[in-house]
C-alpha positions as CSV (number, residue, x, y, z in Angstrom):
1,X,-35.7,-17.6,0.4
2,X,-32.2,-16.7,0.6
3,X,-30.9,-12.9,-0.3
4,X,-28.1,-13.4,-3.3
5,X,-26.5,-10.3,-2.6
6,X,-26.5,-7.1,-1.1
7,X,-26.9,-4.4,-3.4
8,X,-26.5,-1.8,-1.1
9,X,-22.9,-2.9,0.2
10,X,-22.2,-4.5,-3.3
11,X,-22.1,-0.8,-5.2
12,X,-23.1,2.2,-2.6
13,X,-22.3,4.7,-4.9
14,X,-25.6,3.4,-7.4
15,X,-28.0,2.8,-4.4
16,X,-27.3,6.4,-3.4
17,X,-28.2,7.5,-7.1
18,X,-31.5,5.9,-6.6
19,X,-32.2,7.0,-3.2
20,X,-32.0,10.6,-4.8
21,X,-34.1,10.2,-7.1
22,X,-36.5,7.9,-4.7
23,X,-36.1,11.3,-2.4
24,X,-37.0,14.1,-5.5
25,X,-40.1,11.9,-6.2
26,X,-40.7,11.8,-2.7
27,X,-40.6,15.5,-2.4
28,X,-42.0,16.3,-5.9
29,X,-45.4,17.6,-5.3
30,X,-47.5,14.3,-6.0
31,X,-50.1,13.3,-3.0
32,X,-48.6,11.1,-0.8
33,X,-51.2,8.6,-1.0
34,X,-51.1,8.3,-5.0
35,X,-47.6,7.5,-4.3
36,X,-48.0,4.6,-1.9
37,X,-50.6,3.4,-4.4
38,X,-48.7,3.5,-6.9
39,X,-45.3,1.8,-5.4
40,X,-47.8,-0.8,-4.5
41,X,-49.1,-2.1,-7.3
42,X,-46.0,-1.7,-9.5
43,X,-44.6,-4.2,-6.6
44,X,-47.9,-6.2,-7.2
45,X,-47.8,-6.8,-10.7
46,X,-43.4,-7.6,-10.5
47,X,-43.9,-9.8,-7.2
48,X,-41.6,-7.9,-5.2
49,X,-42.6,-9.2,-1.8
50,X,-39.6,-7.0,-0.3
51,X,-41.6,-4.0,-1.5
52,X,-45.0,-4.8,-1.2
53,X,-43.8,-5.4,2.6
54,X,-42.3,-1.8,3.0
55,X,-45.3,0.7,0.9
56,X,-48.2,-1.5,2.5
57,X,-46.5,-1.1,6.0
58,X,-45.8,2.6,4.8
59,X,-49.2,3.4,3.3
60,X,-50.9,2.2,6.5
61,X,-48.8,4.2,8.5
62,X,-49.8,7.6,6.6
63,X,-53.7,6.5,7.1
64,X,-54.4,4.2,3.9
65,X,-57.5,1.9,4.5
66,X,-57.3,-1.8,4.4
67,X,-59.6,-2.3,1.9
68,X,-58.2,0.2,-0.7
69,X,-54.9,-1.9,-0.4
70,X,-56.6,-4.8,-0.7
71,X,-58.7,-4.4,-3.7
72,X,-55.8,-2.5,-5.3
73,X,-55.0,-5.3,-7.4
74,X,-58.8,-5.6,-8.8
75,X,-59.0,-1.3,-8.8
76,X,-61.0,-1.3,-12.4
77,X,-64.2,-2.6,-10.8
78,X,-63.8,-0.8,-7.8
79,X,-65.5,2.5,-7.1
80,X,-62.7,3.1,-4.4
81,X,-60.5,5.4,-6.4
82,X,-60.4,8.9,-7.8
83,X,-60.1,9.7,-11.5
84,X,-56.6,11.1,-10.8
85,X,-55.8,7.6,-8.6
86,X,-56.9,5.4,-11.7
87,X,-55.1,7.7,-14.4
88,X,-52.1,7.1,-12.4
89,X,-52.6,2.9,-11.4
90,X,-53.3,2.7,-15.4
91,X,-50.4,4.7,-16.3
92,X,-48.1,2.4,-13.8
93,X,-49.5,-0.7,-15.5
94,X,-48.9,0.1,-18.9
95,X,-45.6,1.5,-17.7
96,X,-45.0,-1.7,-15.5
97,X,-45.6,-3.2,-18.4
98,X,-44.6,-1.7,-21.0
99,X,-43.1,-4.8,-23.4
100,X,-46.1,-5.5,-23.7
101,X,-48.8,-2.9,-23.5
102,X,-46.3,-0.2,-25.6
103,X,-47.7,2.5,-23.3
104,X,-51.0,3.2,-24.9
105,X,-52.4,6.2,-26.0
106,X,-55.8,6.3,-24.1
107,X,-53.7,5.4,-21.1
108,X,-51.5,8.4,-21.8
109,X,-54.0,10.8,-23.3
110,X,-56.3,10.0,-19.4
111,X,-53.2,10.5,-17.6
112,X,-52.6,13.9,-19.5
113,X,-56.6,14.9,-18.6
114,X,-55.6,14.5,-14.4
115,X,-52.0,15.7,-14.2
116,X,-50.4,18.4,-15.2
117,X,-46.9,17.9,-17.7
118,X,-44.8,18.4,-14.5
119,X,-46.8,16.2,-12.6
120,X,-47.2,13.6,-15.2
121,X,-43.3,13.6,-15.8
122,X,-42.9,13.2,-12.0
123,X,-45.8,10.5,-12.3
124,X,-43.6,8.7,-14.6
125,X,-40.3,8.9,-12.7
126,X,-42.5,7.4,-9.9
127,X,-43.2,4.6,-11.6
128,X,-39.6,4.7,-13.2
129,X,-38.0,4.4,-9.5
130,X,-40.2,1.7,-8.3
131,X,-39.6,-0.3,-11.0
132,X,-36.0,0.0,-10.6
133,X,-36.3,-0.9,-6.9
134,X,-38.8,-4.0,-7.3
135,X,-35.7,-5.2,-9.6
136,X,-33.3,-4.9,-7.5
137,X,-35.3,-6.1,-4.5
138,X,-36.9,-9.1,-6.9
139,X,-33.1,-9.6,-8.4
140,X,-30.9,-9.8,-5.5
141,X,-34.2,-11.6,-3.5
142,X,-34.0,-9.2,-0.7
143,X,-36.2,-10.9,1.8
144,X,-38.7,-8.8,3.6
145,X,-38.6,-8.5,7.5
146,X,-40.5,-11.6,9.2
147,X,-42.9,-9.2,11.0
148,X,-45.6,-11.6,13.1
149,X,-47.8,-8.5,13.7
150,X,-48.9,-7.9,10.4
């Protein structure tokens, strides 16, 4: 795969938008690890290799197991996650997905049970920012580093 452009050079200004708002959610207050999980399987369910790449590498990195990430995509029959980890991975699916699912109220109204209105606001700018990054990356086909140690 070839990259079609290069967002970053192509408009600088708009990159560095999104890189403060990646930075506030990064800094928000939400565990680190809910954050990884959920910047993975937004990238999951859009395909964004590019991404999956980075938050995988990056969720390892701050102590994530193997098998969490791995059974992310199946996480409804696994016993692997908190009720605050699968109020937020249902939130970023319906979000993900949200022509179709119209963000649903049970979604909402389990989300509302774990987070706090601050935290679900920053929960949704989360999901908000990866979005916008997985279509960027999925978009302009930024390709993901050939890394042989994986």
């Amino acid at each position: 795969m070839e990259t079609r452009l290069n967002a970053y050079k192509a408009s600088p200004d708009a990159i560095a938008a999104m890189t403060r708002l990646e930075e506030y959610v990064g800094s928000c207050g939400l565990e680190h690890s809910l954050i990884h999980l959920v910047k993975t399987r937004a990238s999951q369910i859009n395909g964004c290799a590019y991404c999956l790449h980075m938050h995988t590498s990056d969720a390892r990195k701050a102590g994530e197991s193997e098998v969490r990430l791995y059974l992310l995509s199946g996480w409804r029959e696994s016993g692997l996650y908190t009720p605050r980890e699968r109020a937020a991975l249902a939130w970023t699916e319906a979000l993900t997905n949200v022509a179709d699912t119209g963000a649903p109220s049970q979604d909402y109204e389990q989300g509302r049970a774990h987070f706090t209105e601050k935290e679900f606001v920053d929960l949704t700018l989360l999901i908000g920012t990866i979005n916008v990054w997985n279509r960027i990356s999925v978009g302009f086909r930024a390709v993901h580093p050939n890394d042989r140690k994986l």
